[in-house]
N, CA, C and O atoms as a DFTB+ gen file, in Angstrom:
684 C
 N C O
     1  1     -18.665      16.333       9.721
     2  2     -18.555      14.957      10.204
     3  2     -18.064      14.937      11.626
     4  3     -17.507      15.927      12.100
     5  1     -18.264      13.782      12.351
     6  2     -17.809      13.939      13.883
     7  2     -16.555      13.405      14.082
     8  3     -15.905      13.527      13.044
     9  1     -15.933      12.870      14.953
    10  2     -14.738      12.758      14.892
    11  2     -14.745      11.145      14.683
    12  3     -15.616      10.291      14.845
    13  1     -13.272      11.100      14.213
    14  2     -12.844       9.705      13.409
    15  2     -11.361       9.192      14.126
    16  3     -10.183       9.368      13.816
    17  1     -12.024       8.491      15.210
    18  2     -11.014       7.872      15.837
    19  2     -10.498       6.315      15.465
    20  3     -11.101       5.391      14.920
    21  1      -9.456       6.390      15.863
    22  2      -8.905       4.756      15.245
    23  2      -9.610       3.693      15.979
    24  3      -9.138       3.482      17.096
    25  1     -10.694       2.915      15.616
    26  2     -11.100       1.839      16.425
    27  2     -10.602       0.756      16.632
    28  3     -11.004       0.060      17.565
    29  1      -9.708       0.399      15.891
    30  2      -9.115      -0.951      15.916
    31  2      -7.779      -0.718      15.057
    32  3      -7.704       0.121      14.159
    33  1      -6.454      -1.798      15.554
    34  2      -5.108      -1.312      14.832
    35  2      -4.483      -2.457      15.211
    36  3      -3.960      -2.692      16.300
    37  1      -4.549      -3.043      14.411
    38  2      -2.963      -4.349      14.495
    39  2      -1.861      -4.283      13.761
    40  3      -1.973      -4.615      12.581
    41  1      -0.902      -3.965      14.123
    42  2       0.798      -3.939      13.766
    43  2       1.800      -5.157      13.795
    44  3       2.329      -5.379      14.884
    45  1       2.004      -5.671      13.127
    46  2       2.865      -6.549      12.845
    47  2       4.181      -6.486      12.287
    48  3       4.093      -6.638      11.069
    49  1       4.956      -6.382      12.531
    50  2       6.545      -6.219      12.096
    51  2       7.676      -7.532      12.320
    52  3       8.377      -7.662      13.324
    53  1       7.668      -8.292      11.343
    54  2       7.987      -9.772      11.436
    55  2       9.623      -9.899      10.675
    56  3       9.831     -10.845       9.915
    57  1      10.736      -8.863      10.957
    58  2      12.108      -9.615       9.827
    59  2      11.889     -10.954      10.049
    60  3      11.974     -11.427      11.182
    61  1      11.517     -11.855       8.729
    62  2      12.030     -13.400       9.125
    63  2      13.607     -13.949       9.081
    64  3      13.648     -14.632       8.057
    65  1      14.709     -13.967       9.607
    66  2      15.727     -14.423       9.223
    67  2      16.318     -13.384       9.390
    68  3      15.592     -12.444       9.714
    69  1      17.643     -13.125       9.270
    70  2      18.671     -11.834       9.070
    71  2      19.418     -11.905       8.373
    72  3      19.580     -13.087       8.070
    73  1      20.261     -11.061       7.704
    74  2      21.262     -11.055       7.062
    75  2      20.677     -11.164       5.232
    76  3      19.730     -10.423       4.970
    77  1      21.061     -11.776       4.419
    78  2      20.940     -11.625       3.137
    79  2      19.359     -11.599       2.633
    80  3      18.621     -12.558       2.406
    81  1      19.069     -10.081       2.529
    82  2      17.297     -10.733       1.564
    83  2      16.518     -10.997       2.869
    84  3      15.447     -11.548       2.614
    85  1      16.677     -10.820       3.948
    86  2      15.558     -11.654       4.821
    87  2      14.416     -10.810       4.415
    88  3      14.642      -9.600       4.438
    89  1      12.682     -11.367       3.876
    90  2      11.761     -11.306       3.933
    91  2      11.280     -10.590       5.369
    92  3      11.339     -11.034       6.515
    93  1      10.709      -9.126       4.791
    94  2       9.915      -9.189       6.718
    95  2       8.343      -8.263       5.667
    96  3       7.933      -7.874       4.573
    97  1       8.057      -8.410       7.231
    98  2       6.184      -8.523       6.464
    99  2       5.985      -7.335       7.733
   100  3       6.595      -7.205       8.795
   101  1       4.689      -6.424       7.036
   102  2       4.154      -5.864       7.814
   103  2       2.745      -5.611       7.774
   104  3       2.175      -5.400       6.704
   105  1       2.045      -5.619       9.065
   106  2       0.815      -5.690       8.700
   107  2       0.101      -4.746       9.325
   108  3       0.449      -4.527      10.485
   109  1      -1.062      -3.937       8.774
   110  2      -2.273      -3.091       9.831
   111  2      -3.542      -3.063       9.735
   112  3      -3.912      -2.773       8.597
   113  1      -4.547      -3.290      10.640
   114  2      -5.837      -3.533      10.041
   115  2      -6.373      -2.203      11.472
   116  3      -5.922      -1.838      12.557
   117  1      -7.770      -1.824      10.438
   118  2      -8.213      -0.544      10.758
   119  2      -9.308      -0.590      10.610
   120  3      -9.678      -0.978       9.502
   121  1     -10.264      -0.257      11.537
   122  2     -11.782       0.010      10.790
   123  2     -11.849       1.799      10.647
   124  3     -11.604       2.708      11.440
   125  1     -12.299       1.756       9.249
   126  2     -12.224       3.064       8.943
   127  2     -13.646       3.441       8.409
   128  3     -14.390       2.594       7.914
   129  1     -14.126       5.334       8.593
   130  2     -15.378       5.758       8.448
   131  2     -15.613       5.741       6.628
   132  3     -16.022       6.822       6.204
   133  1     -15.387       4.589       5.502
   134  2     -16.465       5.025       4.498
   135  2     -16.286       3.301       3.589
   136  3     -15.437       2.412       3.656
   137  1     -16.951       3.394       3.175
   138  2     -17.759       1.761       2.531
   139  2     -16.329       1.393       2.100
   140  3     -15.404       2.204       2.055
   141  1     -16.233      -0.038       1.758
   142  2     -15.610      -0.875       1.295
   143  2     -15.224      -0.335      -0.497
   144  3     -14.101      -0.543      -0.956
   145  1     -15.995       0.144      -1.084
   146  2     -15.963       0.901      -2.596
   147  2     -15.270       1.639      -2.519
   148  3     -14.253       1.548      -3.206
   149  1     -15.511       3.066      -1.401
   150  2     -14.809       4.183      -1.565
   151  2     -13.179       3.736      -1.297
   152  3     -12.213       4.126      -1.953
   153  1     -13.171       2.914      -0.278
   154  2     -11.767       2.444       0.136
   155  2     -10.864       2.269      -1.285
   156  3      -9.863       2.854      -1.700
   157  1     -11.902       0.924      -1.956
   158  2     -10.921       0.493      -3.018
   159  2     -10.920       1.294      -4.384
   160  3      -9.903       1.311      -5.077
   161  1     -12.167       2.009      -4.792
   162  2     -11.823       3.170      -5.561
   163  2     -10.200       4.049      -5.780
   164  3      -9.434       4.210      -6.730
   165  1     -10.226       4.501      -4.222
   166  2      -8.857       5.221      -3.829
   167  2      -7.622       3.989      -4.244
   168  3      -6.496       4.267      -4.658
   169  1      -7.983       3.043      -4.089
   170  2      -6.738       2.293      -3.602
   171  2      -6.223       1.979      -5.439
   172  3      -5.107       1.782      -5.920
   173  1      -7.052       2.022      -5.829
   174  2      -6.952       1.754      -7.496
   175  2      -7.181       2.386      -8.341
   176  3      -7.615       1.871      -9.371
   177  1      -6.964       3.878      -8.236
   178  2      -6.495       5.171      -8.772
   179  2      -5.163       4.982      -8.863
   180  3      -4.773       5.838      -8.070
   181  1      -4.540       4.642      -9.132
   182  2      -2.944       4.030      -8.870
   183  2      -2.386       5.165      -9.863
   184  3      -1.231       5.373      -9.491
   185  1      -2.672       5.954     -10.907
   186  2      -1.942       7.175     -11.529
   187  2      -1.591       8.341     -10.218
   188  3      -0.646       9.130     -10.230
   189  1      -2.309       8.242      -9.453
   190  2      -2.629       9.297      -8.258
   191  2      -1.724       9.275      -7.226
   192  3      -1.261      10.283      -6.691
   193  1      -1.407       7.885      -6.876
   194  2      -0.515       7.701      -5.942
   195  2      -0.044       8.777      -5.543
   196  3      -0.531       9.393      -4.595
   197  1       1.535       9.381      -6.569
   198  2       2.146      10.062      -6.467
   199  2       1.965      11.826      -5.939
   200  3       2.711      12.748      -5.610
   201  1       0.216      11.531      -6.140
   202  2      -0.017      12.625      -5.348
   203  2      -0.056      12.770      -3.788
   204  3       0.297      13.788      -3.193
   205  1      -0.425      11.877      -3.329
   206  2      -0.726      11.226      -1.981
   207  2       0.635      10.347      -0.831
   208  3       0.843      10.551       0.365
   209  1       1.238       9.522      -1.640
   210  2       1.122       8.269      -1.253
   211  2       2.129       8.372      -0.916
   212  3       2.741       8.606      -1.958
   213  1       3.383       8.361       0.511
   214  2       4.761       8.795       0.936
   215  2       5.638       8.251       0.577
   216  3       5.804       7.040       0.729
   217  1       6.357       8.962       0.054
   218  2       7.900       8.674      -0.766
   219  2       7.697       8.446      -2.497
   220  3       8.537       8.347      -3.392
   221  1       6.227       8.414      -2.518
   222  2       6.144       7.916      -4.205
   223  2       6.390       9.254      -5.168
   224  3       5.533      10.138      -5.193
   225  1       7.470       9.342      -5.868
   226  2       8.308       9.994      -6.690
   227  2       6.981      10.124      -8.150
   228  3       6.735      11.245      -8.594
   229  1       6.471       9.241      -8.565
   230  2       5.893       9.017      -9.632
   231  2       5.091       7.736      -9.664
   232  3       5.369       6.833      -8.874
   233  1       3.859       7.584     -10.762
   234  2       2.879       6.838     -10.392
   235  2       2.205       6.834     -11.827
   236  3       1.673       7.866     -12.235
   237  1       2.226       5.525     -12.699
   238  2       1.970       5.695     -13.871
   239  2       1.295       4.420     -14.484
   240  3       2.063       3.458     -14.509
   241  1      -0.167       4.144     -15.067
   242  2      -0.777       3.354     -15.599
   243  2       0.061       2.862     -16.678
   244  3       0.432       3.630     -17.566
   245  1       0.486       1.259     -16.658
   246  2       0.915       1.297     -18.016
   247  2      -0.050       0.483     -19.066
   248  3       0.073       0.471     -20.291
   249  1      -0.964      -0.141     -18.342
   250  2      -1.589      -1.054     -19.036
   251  2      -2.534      -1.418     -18.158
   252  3      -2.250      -1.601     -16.974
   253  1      -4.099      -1.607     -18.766
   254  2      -5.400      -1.835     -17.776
   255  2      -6.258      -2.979     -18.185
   256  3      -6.928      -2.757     -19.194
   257  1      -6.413      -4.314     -17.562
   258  2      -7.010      -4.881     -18.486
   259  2      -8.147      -4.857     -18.762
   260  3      -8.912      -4.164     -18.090
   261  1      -8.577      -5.571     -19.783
   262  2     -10.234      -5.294     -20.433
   263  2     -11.050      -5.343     -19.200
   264  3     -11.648      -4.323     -18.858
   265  1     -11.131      -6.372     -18.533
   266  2     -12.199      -6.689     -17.796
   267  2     -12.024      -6.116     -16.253
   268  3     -12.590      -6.580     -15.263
   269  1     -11.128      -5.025     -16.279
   270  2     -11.261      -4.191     -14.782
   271  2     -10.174      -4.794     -14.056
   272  3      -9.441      -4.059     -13.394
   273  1      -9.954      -6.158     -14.096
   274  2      -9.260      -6.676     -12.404
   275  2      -7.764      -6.458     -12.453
   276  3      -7.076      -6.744     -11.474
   277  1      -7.040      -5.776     -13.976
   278  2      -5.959      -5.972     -13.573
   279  2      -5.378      -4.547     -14.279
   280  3      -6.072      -4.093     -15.189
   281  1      -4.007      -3.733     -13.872
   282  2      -3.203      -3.136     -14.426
   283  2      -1.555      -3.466     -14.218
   284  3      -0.889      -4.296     -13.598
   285  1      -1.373      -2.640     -14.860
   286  2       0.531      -3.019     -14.782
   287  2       0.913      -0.947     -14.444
   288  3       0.409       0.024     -15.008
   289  1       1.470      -0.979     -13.856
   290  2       2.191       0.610     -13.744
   291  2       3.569       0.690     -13.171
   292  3       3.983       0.090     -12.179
   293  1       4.089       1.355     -13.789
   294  2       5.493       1.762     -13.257
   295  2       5.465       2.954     -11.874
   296  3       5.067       4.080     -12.174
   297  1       5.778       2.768     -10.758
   298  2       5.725       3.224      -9.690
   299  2       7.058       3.678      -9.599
   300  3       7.869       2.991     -10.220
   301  1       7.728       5.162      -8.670
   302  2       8.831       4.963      -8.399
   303  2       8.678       5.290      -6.757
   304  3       7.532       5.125      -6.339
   305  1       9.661       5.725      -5.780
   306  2       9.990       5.845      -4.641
   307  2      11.334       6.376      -4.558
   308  3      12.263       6.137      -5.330
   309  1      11.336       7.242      -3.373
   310  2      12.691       7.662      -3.499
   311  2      12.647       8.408      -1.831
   312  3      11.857       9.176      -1.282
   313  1      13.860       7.767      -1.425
   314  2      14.717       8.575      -0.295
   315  2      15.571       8.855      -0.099
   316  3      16.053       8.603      -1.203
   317  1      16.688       9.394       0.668
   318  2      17.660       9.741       0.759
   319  2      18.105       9.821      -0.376
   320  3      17.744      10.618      -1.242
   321  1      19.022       8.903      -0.465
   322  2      19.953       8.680      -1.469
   323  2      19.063       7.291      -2.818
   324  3      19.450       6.868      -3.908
   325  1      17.893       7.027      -2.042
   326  2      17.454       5.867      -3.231
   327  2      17.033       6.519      -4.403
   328  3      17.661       7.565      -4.561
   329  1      16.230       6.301      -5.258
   330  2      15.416       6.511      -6.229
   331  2      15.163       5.244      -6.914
   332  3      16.051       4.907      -7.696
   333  1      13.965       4.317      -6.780
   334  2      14.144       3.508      -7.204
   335  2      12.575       3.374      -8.013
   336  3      11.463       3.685      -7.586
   337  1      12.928       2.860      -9.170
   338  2      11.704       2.327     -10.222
   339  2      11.350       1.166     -10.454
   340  3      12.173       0.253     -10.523
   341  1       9.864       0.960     -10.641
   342  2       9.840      -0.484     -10.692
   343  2       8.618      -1.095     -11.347
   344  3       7.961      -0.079     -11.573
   345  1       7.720      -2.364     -11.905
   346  2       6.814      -2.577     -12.796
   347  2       5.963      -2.870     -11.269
   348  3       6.531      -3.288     -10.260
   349  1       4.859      -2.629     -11.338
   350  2       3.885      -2.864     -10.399
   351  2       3.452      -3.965     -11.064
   352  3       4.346      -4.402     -11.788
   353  1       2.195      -4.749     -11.127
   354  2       1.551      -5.986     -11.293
   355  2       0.305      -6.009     -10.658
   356  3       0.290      -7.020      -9.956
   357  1      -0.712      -5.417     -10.559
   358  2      -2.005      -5.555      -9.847
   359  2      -3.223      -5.818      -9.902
   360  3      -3.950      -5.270     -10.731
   361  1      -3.577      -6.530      -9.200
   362  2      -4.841      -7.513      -9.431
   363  2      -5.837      -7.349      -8.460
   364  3      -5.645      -7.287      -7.245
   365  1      -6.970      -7.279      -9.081
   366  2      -8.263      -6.332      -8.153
   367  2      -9.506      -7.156      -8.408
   368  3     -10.041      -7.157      -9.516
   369  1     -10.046      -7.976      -7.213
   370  2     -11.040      -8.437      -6.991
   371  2     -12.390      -7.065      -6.099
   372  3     -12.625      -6.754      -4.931
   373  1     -12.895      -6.667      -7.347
   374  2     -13.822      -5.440      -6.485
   375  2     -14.910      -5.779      -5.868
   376  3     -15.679      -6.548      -6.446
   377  1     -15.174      -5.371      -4.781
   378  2     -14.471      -4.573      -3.691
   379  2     -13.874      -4.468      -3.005
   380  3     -13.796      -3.554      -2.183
   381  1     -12.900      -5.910      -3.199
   382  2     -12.709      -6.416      -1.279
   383  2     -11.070      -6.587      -1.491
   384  3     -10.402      -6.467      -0.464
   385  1     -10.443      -6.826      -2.591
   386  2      -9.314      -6.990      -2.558
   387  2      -8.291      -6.787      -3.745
   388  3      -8.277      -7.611      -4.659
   389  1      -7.309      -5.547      -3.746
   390  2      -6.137      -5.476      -4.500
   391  2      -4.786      -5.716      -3.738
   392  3      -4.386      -5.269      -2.663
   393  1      -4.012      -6.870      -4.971
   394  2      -2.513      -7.134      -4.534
   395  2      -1.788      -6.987      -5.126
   396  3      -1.675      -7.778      -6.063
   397  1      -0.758      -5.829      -4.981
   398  2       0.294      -5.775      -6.208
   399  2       1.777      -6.532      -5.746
   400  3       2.151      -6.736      -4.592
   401  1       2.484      -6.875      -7.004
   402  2       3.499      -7.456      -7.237
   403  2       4.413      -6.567      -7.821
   404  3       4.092      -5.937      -8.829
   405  1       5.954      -6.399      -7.092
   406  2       6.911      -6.018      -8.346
   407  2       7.880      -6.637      -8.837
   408  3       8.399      -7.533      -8.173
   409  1       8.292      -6.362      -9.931
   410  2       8.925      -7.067     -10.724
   411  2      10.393      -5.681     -11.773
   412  3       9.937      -4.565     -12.019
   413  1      11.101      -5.814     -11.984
   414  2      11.755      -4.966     -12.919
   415  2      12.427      -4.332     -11.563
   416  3      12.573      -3.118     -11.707
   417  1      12.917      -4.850     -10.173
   418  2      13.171      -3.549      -9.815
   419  2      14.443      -3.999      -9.195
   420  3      14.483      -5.020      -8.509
   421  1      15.607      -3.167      -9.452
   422  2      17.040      -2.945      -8.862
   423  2      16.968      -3.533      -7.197
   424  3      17.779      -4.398      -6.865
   425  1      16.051      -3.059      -6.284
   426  2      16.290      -2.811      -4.997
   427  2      15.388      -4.171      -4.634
   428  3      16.020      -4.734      -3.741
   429  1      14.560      -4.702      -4.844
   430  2      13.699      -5.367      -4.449
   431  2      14.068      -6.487      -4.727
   432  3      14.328      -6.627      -5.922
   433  1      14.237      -7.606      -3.927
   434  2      14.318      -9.176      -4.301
   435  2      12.424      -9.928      -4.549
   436  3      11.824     -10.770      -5.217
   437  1      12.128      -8.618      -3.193
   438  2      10.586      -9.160      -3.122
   439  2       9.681      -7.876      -2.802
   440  3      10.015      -6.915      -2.109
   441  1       8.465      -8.075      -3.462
   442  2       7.497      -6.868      -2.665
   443  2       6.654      -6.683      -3.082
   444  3       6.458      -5.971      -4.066
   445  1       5.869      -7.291      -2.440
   446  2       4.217      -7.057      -2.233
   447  2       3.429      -7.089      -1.415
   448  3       3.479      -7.779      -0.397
   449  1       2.505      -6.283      -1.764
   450  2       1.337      -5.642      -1.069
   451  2       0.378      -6.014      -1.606
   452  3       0.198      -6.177      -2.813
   453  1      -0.870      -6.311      -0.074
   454  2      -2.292      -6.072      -0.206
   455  2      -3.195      -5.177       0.434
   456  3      -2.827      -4.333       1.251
   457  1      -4.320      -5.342       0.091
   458  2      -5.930      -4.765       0.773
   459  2      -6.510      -5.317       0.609
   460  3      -7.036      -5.632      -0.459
   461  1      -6.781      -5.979       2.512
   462  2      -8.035      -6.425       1.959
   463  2      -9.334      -5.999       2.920
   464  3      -9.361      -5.956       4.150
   465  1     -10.584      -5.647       1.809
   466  2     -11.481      -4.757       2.575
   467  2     -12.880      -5.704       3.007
   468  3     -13.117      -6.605       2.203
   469  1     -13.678      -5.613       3.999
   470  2     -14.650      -5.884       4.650
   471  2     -15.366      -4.653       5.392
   472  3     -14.897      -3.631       5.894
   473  1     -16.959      -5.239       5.246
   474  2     -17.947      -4.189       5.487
   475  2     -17.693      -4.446       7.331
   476  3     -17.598      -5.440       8.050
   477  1     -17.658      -3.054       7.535
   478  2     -17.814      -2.514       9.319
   479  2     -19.393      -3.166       9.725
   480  3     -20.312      -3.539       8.996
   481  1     -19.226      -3.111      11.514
   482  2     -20.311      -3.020      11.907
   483  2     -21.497      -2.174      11.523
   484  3     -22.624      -2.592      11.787
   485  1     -21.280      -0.694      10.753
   486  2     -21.964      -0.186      10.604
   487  2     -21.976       0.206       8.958
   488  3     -21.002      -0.293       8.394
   489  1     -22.891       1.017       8.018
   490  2     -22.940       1.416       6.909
   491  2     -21.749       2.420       6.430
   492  3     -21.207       3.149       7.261
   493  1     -21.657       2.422       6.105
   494  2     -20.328       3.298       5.480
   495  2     -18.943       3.194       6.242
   496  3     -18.162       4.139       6.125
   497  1     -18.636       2.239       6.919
   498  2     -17.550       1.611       7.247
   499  2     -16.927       0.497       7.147
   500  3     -17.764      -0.406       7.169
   501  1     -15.816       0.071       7.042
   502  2     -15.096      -1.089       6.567
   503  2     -13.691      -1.121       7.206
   504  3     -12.982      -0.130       7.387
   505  1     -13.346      -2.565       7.566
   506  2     -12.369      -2.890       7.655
   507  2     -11.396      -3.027       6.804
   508  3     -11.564      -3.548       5.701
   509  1     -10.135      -2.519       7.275
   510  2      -8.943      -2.096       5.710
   511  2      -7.595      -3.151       6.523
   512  3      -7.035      -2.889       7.588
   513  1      -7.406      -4.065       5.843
   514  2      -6.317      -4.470       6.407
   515  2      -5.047      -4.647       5.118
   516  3      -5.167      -5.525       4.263
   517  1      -3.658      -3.529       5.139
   518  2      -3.055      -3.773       4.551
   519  2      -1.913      -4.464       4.992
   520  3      -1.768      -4.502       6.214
   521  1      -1.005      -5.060       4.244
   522  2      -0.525      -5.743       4.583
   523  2       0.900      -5.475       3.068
   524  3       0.664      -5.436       1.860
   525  1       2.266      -5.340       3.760
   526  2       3.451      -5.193       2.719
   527  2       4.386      -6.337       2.869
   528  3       3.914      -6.923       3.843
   529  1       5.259      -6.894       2.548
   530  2       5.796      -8.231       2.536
   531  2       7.284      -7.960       1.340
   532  3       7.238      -8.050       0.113
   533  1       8.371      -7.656       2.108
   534  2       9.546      -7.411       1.175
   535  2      11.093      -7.732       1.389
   536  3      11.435      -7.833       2.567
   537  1      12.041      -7.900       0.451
   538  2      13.220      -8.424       1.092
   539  2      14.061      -7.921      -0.247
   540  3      13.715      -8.038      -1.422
   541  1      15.348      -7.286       0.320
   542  2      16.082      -6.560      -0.626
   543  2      17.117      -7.386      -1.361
   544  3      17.692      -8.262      -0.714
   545  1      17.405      -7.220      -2.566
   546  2      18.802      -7.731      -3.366
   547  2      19.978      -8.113      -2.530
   548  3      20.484      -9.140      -2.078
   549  1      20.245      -6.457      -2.526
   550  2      21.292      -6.038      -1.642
   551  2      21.640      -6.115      -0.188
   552  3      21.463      -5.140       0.542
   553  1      21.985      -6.908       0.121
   554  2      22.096      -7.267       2.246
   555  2      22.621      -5.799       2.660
   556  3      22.120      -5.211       3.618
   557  1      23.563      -5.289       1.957
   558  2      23.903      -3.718       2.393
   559  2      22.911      -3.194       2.748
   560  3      22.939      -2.895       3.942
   561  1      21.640      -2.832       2.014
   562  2      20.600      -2.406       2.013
   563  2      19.818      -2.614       3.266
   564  3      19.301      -1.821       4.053
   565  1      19.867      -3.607       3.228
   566  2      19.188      -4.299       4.399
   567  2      18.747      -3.496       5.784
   568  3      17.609      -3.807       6.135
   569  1      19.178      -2.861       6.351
   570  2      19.581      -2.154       7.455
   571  2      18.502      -0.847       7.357
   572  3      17.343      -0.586       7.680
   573  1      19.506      -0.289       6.783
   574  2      18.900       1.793       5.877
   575  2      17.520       2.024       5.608
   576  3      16.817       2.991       5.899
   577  1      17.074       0.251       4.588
   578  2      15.954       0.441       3.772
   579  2      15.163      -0.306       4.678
   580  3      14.121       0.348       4.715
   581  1      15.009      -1.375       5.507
   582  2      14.074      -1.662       6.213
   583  2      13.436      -0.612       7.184
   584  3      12.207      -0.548       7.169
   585  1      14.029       0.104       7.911
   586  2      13.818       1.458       8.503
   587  2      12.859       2.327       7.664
   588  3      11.785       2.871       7.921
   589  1      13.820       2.242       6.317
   590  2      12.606       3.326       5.764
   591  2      11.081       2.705       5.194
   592  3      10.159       3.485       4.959
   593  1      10.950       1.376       5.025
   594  2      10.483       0.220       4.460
   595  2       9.221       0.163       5.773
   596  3       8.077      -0.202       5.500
   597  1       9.590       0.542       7.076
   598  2       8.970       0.317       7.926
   599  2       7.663       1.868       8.453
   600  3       6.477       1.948       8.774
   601  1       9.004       2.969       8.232
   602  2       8.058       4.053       8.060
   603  2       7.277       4.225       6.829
   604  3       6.403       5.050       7.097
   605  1       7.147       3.760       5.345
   606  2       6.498       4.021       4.707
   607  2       5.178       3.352       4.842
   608  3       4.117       3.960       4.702
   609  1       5.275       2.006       5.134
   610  2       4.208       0.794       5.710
   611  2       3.665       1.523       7.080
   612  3       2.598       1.115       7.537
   613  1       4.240       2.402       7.634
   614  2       3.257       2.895       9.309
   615  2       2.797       4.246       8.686
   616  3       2.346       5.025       9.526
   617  1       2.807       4.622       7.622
   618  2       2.262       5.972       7.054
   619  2       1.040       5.496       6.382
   620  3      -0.052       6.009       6.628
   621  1       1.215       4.342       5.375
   622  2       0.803       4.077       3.789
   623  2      -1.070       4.090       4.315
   624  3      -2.002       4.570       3.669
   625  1      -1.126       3.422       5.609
   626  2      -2.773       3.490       5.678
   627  2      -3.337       4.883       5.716
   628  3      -3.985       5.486       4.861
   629  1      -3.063       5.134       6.533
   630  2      -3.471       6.551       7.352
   631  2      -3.474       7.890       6.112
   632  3      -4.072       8.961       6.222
   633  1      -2.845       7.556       5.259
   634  2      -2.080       8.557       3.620
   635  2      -3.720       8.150       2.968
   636  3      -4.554       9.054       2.921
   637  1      -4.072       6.790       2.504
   638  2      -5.272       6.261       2.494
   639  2      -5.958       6.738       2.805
   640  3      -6.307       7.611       2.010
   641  1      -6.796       6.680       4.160
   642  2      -7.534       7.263       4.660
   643  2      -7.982       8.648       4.593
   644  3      -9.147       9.026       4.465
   645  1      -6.745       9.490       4.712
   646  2      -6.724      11.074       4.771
   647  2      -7.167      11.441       3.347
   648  3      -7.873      12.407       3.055
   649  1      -6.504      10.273       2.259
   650  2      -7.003      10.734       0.965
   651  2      -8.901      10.839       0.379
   652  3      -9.602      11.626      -0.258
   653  1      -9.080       9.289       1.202
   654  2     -10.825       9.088       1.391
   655  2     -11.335      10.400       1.753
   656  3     -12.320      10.934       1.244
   657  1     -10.458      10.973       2.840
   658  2     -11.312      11.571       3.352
   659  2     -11.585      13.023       2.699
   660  3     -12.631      13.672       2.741
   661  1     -10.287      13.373       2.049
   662  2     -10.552      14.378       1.131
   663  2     -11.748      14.351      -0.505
   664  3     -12.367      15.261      -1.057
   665  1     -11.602      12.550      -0.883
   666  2     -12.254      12.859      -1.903
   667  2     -13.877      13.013      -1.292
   668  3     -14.714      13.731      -1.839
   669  1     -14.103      12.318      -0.241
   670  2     -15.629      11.597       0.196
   671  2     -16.012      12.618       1.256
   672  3     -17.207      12.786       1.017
   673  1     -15.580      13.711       2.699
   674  2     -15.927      14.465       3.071
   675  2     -16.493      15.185       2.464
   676  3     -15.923      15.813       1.572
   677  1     -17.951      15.367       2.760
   678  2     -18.393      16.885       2.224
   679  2     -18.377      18.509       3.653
   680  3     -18.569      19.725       3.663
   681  1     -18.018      17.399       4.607
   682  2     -18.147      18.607       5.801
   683  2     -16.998      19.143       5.444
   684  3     -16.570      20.135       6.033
């Protein structure tokens, strides 16, 4: 394959408010080299995560529903000193869009994430815009974990991608 440069990249890093729980959102959109399918295929392998996906400790289906659009999985994460577990919630309009929700979790007041995918100018490319949105229990927290909250969100695409590119490269 030839080379795969970043064509497009928007970053958004929004704390709304400070101090207790403030909500901050982050956002990146990318046009990347393979269809809108392969994107969300990867993105909803969600047992896999934990192979891939930075800081994810563990990554576990708990429940899939009949008709494709939805699962529930227990996800964990862990840094430094965190380790934290939690119920995912995810809902998948195929091809173009999964958003998960958590719920059950110690550290999180709020947190969720999307994808949402669109076909590129060209065939086997698509626009990936994810987007994370979170605000902690704990105001202590606040500080430590947004930092790390911020590097996992400037990794999480690119982890994506590299993974596409391992399942879908044949060069």
């Amino acid at each position: 394959g030839g080379a795969r440069g970043v064509v497009g990249l928007v970053q958004e890093s929004e704390p709304e408010g400070e101090g207790e729980g403030a909500l901050q959102r982050y956002r990146e959109r990318k046009l990347v080299a393979f269809s809108a399918e392969q994107v969300f295929d990867v993105v909803t392998r969600v047992a896999e995560y934990e192979k891939f996906v930075p800081y994810c400790t563990g990554s576990r289906v708990l429940h899939e529903g009949s008709d494709g659009r939805s699962q529930r999985a227990e996800l964990g994460v862990g840094f430094q000193l965190f380790e934290e577990r939690y119920i995912s919630s995810i809902e998948m309009q195929p091809p173009y869009l999964v958003k998960a929700t958590a719920s059950d979790s110690q550290l999180f007041r709020v947190l969720e994430s999307s994808w949402r995918l669109k076909p590129g100018p060209e065939a086997g490319q698509c626009w990936v815009t994810f987007q994370v949105e979170f605000a902690f229990k704990n105001a202590g927290y606040q500080h430590v974990a947004s930092v790390f909250m911020k590097k996992i969100a400037e990794s999480m695409l690119s982890a994506f991608e590299d993974r596409c590119q391992e399942l879908y490269d044949s060069s």
